[in-house]
N, C-alpha and C positions, 0 to 999 in steps of 0.2 A: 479544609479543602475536601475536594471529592472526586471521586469517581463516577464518570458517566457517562451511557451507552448511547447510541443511536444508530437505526434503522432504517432512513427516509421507506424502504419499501423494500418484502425481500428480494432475494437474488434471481434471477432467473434458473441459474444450478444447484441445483442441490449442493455441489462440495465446497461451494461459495457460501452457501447458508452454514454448513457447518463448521468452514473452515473459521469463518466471523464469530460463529460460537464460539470455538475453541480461544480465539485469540481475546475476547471478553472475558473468559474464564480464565487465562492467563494472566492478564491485568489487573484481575481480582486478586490472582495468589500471590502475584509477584513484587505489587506496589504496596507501600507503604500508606495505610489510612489519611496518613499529612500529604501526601504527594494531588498533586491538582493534573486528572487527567480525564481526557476528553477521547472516543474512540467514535467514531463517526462512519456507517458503513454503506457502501453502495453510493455513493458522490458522481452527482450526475451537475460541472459545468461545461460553460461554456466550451469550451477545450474540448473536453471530453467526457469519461467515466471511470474513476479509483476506486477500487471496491475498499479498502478502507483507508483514512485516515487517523494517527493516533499525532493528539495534541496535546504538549506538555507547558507548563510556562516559558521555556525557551528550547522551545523545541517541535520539529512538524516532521512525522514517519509519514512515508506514503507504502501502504501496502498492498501489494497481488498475491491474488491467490492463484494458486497453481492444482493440478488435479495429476500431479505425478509425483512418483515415490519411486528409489532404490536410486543407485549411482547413475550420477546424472554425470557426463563430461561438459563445463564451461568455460566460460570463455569471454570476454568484454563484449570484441567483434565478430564470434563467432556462432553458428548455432550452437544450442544446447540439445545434448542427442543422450536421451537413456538406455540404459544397458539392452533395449530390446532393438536400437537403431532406429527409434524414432526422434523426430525431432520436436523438442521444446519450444514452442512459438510465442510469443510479446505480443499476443494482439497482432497486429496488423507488421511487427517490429520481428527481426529475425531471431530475439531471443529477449527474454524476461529483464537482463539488466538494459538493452538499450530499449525497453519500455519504459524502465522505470527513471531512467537518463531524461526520457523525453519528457513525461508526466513533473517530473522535479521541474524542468526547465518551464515547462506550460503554466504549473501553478503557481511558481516564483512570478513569471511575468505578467497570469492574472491578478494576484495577489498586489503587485507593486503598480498597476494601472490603474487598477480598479477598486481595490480597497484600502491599503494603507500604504501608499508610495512613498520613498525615502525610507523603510526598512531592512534588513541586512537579511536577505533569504538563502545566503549559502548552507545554512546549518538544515535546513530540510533533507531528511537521508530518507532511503528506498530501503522493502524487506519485500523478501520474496517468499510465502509461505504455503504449507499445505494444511 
């Protein structure tokens, strides 16, 4: 089995570039040689844009990256606000987890119309990283 990276093109941020470093470099330390995994970054469909995807044989992460550090207060439905009183934004979404809520639900229902319908997409989970 193997380990493999992908890029489609880089980021527009810089902490997007390096955050996707980081997370290739963790998958390298962390996975086992036998383990079959796929990290795919910057995913631009129809839907929308996931900066990355990590894909396992039963299994699909969608992940954000984030450009904020120290305690963060969260919340499902509520904002997410850092110890300086700013607010943590999802995109267009009032906070990282109901981005990542929406993205799960976007690429379950492109994935089941559009490319292999009748399969069982609950198991796709959300990471929020820096």
């Amino acid at each position: 089995m193997a380990r493999q990276f992908f890029r489609g093109r880089p980021f527009r941020n810089t902490h997007e570039n390096r955050a996707f470093d980081r997370l290739c470099h963790a998958v390298e330390l962390y996975t086992q040689n036998t383990d079959d995994v796929r990290v795919i970054g910057n995913v631009e469909y129809d839907s929308g844009q996931i900066d990355a995807l990590v894909l396992k044989s039963h299994a699909i992460t969608i992940v954000d990256f984030k450009d904020w550090g120290g305690v963060i207060t969260i919340g499902p439905n509520l904002p997410w606000v850092n110890q300086d009183g700013v607010k943590v934004k999802g995109g267009s979404y009032a906070n990282p987890f109901m981005q990542i809520c929406a993205y799960r639900a976007e690429l379950a229902s492109d994935l089941e119309t559009a490319k292999w319908p009748g399969q069982d997409y609950s198991h796709i989970s959300g990471f929020v990283g820096r």
